[in-house]
Backbone as a printed PyTorch tensor [residue, N CA C, xyz], in Angstrom:
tensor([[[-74.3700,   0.5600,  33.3670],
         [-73.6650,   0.2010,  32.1670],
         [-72.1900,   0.0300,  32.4860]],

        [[-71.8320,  -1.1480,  31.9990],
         [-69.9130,  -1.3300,  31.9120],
         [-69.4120,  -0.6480,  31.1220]],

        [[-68.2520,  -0.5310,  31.6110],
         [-67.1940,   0.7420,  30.4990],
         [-66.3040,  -0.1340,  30.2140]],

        [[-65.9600,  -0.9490,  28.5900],
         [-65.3260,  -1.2160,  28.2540],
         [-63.8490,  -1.1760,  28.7900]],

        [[-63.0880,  -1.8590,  28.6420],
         [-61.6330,  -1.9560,  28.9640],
         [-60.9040,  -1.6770,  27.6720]],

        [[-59.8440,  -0.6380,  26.8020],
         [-59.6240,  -0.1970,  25.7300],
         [-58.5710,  -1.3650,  26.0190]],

        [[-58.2160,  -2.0200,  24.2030],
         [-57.5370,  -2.5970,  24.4010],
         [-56.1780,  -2.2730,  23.0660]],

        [[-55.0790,  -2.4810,  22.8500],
         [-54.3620,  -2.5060,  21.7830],
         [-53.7290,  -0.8850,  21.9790]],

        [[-53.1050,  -0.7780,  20.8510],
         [-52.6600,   0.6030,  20.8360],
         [-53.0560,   1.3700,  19.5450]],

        [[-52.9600,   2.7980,  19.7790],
         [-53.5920,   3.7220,  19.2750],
         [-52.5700,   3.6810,  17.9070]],

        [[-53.2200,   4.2620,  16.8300],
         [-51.9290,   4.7760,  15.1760],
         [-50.9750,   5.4320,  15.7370]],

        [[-51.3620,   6.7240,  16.7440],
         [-50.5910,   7.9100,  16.6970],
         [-49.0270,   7.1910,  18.0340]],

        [[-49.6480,   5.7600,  18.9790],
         [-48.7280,   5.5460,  19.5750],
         [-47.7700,   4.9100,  18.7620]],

        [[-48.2730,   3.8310,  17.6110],
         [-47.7560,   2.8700,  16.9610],
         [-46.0940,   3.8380,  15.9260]],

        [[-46.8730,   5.0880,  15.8120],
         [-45.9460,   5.9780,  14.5200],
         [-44.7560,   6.6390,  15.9120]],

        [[-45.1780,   7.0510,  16.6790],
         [-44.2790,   7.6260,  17.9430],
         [-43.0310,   5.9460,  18.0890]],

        [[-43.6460,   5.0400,  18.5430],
         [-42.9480,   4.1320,  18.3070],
         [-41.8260,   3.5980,  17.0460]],

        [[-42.2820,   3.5330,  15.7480],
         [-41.6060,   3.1970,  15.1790],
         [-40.4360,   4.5910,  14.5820]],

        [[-41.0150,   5.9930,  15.1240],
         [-39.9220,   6.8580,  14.8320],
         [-38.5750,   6.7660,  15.9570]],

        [[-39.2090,   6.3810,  17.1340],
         [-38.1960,   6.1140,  18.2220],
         [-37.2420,   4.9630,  17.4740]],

        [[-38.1030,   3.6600,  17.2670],
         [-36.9290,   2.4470,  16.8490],
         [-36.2540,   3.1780,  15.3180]],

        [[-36.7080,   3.8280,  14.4900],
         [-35.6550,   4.3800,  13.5000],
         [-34.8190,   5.5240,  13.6010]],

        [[-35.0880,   6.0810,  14.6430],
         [-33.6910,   6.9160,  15.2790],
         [-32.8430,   5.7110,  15.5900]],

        [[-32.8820,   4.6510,  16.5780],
         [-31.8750,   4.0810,  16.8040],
         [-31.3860,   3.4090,  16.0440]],

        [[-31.7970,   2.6400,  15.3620],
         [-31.0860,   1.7830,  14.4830],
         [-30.3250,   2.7740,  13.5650]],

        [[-30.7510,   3.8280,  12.8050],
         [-29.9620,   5.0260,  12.2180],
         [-28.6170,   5.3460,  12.6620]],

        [[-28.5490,   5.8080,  14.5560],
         [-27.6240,   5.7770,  15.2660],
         [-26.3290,   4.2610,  15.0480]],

        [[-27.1260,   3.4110,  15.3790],
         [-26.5080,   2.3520,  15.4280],
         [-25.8830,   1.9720,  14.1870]],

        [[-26.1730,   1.8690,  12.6410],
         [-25.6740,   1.7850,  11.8190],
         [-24.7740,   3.1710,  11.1780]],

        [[-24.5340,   3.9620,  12.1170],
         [-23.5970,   4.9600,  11.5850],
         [-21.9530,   4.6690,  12.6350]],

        [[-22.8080,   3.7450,  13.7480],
         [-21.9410,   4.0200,  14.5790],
         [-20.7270,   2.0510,  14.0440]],

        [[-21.8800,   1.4740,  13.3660],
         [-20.8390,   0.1600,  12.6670],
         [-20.1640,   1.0170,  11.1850]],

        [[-20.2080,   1.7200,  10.4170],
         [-19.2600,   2.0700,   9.6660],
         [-18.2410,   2.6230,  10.1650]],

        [[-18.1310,   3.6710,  11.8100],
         [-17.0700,   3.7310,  12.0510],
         [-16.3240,   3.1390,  12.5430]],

        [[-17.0950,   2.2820,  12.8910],
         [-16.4760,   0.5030,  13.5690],
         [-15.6730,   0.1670,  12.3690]],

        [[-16.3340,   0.0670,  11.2730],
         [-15.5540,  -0.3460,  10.4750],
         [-14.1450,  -0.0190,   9.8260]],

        [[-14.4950,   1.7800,   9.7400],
         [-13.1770,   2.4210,   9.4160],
         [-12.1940,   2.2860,  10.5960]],

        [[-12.4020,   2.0510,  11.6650],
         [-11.3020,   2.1520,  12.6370],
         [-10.9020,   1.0590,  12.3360]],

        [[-11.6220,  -0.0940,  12.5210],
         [-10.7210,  -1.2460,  12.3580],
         [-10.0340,  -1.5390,  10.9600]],

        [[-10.3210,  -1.0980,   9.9770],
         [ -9.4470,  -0.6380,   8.9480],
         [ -8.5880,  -0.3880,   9.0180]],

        [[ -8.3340,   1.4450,   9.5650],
         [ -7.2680,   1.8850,   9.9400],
         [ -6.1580,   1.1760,  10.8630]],

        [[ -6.7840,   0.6380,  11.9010],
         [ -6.3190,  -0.1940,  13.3190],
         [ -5.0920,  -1.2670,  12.5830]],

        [[ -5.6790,  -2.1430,  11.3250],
         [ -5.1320,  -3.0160,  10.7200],
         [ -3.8680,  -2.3920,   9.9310]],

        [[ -4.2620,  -1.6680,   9.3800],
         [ -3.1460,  -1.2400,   7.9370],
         [ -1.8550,  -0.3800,   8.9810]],

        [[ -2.6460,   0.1940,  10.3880],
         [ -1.2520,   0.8210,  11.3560],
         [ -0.6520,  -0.2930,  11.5280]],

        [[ -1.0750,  -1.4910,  12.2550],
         [ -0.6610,  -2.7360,  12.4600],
         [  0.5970,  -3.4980,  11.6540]],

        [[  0.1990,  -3.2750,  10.7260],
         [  0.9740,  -3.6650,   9.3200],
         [  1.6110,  -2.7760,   8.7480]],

        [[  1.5410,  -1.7610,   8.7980],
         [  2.8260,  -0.6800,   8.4420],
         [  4.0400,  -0.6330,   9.6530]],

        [[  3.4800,  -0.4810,  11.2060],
         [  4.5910,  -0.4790,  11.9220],
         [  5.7550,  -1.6290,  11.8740]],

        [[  4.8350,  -3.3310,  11.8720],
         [  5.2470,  -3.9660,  11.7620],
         [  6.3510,  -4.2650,  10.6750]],

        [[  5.8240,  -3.4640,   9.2870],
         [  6.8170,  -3.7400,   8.2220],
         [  8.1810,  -3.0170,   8.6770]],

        [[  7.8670,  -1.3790,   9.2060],
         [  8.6960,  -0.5340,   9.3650],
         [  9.3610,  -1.2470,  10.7920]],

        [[  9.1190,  -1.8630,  11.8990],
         [ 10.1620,  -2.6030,  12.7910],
         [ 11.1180,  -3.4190,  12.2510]],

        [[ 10.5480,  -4.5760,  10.7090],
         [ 11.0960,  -5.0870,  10.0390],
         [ 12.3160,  -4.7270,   9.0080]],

        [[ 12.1940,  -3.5580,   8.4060],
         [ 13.3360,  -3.0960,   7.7090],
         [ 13.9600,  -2.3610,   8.8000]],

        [[ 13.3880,  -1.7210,   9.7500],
         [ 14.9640,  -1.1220,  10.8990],
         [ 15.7050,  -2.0570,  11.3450]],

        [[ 15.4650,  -2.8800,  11.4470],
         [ 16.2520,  -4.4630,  12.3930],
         [ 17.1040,  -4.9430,  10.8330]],

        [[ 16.3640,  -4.2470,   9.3630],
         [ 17.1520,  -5.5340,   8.4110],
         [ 18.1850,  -4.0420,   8.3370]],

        [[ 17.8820,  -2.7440,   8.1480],
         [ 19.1950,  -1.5580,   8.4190],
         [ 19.9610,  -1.9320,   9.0580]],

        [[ 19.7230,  -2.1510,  10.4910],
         [ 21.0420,  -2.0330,  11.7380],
         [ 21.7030,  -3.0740,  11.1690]],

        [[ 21.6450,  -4.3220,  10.4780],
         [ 22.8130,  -5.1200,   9.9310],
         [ 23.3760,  -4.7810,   9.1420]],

        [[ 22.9190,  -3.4070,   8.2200],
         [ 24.1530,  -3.1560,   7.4370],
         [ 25.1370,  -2.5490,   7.6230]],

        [[ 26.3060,  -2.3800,   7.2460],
         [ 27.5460,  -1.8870,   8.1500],
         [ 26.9140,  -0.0830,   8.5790]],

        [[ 27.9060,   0.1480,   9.5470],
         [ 27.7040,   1.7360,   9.4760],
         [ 28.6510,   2.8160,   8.8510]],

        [[ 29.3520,   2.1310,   8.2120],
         [ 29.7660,   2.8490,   7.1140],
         [ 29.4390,   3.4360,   5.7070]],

        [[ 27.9560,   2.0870,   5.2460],
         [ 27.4610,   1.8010,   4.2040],
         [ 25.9550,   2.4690,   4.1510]],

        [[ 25.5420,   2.4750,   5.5150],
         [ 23.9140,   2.8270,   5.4990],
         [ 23.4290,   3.7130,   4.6040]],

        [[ 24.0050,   4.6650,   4.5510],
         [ 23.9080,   6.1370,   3.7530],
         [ 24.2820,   5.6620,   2.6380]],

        [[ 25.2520,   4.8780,   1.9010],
         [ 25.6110,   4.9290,   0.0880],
         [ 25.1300,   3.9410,  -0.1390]],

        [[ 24.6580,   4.2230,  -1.7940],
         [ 24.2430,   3.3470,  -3.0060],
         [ 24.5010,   2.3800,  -2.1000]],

        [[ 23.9460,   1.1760,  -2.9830],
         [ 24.2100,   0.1390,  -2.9570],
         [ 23.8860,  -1.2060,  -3.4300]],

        [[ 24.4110,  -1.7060,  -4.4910],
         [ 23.9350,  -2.5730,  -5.6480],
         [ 24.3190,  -4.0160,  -4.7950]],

        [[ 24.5710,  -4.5950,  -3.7560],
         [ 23.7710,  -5.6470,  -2.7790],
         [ 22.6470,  -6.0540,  -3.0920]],

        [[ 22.3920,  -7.4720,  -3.4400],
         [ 21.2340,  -8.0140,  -3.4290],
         [ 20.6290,  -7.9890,  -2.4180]],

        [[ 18.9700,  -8.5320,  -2.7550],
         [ 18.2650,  -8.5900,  -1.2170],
         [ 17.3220,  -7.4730,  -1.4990]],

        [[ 16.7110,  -6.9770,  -0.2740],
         [ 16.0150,  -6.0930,   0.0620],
         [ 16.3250,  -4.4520,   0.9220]],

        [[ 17.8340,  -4.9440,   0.9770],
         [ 18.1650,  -3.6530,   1.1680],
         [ 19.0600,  -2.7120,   0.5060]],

        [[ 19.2070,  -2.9780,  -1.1420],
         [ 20.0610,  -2.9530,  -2.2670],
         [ 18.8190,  -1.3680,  -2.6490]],

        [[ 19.6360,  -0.2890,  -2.6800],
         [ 19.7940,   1.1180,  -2.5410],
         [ 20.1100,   2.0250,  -3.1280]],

        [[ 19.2160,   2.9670,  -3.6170],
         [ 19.8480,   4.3360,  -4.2610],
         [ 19.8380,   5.4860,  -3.3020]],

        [[ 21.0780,   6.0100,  -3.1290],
         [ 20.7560,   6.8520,  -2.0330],
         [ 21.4240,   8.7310,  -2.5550]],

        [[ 20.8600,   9.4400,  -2.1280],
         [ 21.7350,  10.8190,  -2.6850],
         [ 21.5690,  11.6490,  -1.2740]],

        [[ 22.5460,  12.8050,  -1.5330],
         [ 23.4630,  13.4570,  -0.3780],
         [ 24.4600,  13.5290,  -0.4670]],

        [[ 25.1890,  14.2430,   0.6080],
         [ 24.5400,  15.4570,   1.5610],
         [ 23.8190,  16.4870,   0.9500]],

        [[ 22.7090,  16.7950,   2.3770],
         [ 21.9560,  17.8630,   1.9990],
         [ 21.8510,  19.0140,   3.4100]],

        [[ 21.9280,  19.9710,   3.2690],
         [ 21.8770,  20.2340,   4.7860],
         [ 23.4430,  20.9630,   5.4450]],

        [[ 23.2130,  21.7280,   6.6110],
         [ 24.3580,  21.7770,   7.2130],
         [ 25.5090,  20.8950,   7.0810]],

        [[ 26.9760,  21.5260,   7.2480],
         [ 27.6640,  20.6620,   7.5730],
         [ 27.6350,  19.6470,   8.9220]],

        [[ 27.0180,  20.5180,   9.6940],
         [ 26.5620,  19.5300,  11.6590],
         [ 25.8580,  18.6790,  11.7550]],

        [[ 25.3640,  18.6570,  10.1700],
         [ 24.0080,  17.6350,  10.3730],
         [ 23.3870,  17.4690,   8.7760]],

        [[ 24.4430,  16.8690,   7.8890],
         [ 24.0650,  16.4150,   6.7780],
         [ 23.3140,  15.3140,   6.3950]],

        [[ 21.8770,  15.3180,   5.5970],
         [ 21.4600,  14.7070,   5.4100],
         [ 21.1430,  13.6530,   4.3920]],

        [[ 20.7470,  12.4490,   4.3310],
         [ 21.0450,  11.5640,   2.9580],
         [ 19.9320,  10.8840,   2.7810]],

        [[ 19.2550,  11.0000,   1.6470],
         [ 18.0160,  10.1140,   1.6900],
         [ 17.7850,   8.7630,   0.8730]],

        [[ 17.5920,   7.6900,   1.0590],
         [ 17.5760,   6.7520,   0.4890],
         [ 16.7520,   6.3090,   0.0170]],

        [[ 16.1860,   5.2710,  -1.0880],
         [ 15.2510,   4.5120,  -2.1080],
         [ 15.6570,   3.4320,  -2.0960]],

        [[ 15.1180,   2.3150,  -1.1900],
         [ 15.1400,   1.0670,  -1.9480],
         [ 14.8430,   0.5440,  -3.4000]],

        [[ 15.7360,  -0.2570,  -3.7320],
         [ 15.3580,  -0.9750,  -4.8170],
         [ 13.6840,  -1.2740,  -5.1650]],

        [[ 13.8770,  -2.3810,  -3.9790],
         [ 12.6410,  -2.9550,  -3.7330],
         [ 11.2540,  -1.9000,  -2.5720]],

        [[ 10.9390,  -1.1710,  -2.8800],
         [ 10.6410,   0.0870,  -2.0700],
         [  9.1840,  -0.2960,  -1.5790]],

        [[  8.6280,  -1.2720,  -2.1170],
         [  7.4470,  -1.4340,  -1.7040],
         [  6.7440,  -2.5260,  -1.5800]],

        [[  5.6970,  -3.3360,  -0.4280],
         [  5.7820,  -4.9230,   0.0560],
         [  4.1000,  -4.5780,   0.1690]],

        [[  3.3170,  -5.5830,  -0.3610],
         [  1.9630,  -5.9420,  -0.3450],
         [  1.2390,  -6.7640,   0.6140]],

        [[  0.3950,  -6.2300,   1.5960],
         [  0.2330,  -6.8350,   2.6510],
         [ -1.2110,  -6.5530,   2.5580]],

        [[ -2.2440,  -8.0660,   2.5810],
         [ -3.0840,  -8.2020,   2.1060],
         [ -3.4560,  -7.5350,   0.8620]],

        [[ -4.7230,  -6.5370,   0.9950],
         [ -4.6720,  -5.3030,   0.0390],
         [ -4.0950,  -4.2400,  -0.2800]],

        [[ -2.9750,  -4.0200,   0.8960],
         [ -2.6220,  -3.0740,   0.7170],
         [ -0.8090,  -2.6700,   0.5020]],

        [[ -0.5670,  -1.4390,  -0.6070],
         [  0.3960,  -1.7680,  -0.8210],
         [  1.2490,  -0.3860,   0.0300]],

        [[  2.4330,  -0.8610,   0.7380],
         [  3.3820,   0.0580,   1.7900],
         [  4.6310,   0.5820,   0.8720]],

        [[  4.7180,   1.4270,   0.7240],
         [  6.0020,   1.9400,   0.2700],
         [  7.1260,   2.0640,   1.8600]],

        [[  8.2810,   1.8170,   1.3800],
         [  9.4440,   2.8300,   2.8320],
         [ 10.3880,   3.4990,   2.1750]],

        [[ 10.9250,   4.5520,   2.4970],
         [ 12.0520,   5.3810,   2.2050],
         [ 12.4820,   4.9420,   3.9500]],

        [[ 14.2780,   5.5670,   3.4740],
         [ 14.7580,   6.3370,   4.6410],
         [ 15.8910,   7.4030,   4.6930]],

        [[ 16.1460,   8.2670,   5.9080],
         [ 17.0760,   9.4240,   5.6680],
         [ 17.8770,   8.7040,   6.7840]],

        [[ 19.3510,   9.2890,   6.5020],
         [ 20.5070,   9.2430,   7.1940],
         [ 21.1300,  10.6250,   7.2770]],

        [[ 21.3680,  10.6650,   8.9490],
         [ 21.4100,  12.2120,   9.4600],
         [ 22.4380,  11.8610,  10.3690]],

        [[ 23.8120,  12.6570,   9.9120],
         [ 25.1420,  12.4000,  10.9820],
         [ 24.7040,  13.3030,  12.1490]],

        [[ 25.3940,  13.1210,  12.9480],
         [ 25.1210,  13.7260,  14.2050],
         [ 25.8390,  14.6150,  14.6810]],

        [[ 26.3920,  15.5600,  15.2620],
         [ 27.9240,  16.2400,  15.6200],
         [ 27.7860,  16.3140,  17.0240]],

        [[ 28.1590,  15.1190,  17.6610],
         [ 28.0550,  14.6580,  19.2950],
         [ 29.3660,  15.9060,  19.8250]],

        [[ 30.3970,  16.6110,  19.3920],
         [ 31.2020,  17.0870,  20.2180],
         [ 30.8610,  18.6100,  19.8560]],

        [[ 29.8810,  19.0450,  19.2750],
         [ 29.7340,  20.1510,  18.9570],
         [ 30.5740,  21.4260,  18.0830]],

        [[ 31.4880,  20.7310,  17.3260],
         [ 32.4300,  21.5850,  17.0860],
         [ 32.0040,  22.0230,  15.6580]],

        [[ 30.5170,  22.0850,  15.2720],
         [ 30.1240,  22.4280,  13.9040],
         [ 30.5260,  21.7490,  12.8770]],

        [[ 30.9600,  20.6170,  12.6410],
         [ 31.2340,  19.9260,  11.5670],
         [ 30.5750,  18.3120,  11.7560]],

        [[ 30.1680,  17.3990,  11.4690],
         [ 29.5290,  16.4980,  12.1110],
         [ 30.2850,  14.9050,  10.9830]],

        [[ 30.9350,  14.1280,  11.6510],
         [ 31.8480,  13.6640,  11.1290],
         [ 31.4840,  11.5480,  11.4140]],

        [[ 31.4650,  11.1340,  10.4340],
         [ 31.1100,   9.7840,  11.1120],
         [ 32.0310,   8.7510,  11.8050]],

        [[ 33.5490,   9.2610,  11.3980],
         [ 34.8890,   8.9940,  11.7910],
         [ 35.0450,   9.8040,  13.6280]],

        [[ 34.7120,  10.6620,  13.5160],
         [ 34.9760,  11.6020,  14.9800],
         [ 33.2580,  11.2930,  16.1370]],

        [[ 32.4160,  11.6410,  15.2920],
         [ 31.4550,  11.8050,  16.1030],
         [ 30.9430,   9.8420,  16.6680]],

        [[ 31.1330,   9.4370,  15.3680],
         [ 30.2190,   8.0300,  15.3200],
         [ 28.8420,   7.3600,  15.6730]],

        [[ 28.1410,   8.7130,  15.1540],
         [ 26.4220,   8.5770,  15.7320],
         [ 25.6660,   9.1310,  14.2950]],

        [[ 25.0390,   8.2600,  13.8720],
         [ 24.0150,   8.4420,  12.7940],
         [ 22.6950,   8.3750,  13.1910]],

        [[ 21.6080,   8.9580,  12.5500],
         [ 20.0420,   9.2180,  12.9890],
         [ 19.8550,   8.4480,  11.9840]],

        [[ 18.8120,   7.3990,  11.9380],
         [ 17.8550,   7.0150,  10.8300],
         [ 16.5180,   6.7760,  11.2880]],

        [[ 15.6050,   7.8400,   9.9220],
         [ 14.2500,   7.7540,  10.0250],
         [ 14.1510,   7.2690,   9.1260]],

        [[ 13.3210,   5.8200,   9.5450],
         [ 12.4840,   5.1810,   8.3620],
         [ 10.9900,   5.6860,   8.3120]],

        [[ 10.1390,   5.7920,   6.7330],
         [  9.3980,   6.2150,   6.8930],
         [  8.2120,   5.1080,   5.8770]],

        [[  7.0730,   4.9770,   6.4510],
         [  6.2970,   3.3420,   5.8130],
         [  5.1860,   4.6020,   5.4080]],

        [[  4.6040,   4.0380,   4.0940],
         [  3.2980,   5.2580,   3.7440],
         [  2.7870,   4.0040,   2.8650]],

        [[  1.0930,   4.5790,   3.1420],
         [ -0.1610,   3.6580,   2.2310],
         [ -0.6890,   4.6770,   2.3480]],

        [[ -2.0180,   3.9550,   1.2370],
         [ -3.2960,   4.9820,   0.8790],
         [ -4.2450,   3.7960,   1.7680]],

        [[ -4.9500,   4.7540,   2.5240],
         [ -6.0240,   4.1860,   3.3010],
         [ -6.7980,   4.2510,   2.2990]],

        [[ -8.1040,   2.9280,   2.2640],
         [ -9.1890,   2.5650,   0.8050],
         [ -9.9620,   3.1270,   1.4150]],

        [[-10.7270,   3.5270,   2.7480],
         [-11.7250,   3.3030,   3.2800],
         [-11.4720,   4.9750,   3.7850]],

        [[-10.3730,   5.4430,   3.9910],
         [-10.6960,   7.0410,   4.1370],
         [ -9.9550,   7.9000,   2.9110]],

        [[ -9.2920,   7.1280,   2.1880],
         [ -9.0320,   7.7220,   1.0030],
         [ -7.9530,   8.8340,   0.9040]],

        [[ -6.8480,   8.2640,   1.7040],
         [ -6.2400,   9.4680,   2.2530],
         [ -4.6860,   8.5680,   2.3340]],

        [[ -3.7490,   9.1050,   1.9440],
         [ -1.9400,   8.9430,   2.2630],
         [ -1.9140,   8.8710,   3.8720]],

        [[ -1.1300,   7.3130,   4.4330],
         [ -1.1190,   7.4380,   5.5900],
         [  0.5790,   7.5360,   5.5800]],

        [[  0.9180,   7.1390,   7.2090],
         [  2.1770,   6.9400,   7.3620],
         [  2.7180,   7.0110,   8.7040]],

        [[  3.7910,   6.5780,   8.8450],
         [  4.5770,   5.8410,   9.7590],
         [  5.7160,   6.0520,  10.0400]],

        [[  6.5630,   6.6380,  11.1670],
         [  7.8660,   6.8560,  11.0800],
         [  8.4520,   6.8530,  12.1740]],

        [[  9.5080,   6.0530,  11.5680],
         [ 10.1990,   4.7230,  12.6870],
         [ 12.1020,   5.9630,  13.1830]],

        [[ 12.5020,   6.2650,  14.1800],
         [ 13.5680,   7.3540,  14.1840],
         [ 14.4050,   6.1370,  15.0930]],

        [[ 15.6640,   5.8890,  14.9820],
         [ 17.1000,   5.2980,  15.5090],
         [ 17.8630,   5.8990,  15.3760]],

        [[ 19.0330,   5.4730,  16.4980],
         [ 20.6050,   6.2910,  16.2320],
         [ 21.1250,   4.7740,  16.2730]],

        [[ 22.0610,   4.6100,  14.9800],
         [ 22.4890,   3.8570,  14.7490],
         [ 24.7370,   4.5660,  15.7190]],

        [[ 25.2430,   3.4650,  15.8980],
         [ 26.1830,   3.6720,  15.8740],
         [ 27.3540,   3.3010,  16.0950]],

        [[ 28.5760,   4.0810,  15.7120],
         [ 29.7390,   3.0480,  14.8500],
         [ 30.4730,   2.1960,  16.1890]],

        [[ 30.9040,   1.0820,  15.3440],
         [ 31.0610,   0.0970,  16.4690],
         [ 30.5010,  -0.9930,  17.4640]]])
């Protein structure tokens, strides 16, 4: 008598099989949403630094006498600013644009910035006439949609006189 040749596959291989292919695809579609959030994130850093390179370059043109006060100047760098706060060695001033916030695609960027004299000769008093070195941190903030969370960005220069 011939002994058949078995052919096809068994239920119990067919279910072993399709639990293997739904582990992976499981894997695999957890691993494209974080694809997705990164490149989210990836974008909106993209576009915040970029804004924040953009207003430090439009700062350094304003005088350095002015950076730190009000300033009813048209434009985009027209300013409410208050200060000193802080030591005398190192008084600080924080500023509000007018225009404080720029829409890029979906998303919307706020910037502040602080102005921080410096006291380059150490003699405890920090003077913009004597020392002539100012700190400015600009600072760019969004709400990420996709992690739901306050981001942000912060851009630090020494601006200085002359």
């Amino acid at each position: 008598m011939k002994k058949r040749a078995d052919k096809g596959f068994t239920l119990v291989e067919v279910l072993i099989a399709l639990t293997i292919l739904s582990i992976g695809i499981l894997g695999i579609a957890g691993l494209a949403g974080t694809a997705l959030r990164s490149s989210s994130y990836s974008r909106s850093i993209t576009q915040a630094t970029n804004f924040a390179q953009e207003r430090i370059e439009g700062l350094m043109g304003v005088d350095y006498n002015n950076i730190q006060a009000s300033s009813a100047a048209a434009g985009d760098f027209q300013r409410n600013c208050t200060g000193p706060v802080g030591p005398a060695n190192a008084p600080v001033y924080s500023c509000t644009p007018a225009t404080p916030t720029k829409t890029i695609g979906s998303t919307v960027y706020t910037w502040v910035y602080t102005v921080t004299y410096i006291d380059l000769d150490g003699n405890g008093t920090s003077s913009p006439n004597v020392d002539g070195l100012k700190r400015v941190d600009l600072t760019v903030s969004w709400t990420d949609m996709l992690w739901h969370a306050q981001k942000s960005v912060t851009f630090v220069t020494l601006r200085t006189r002359g």
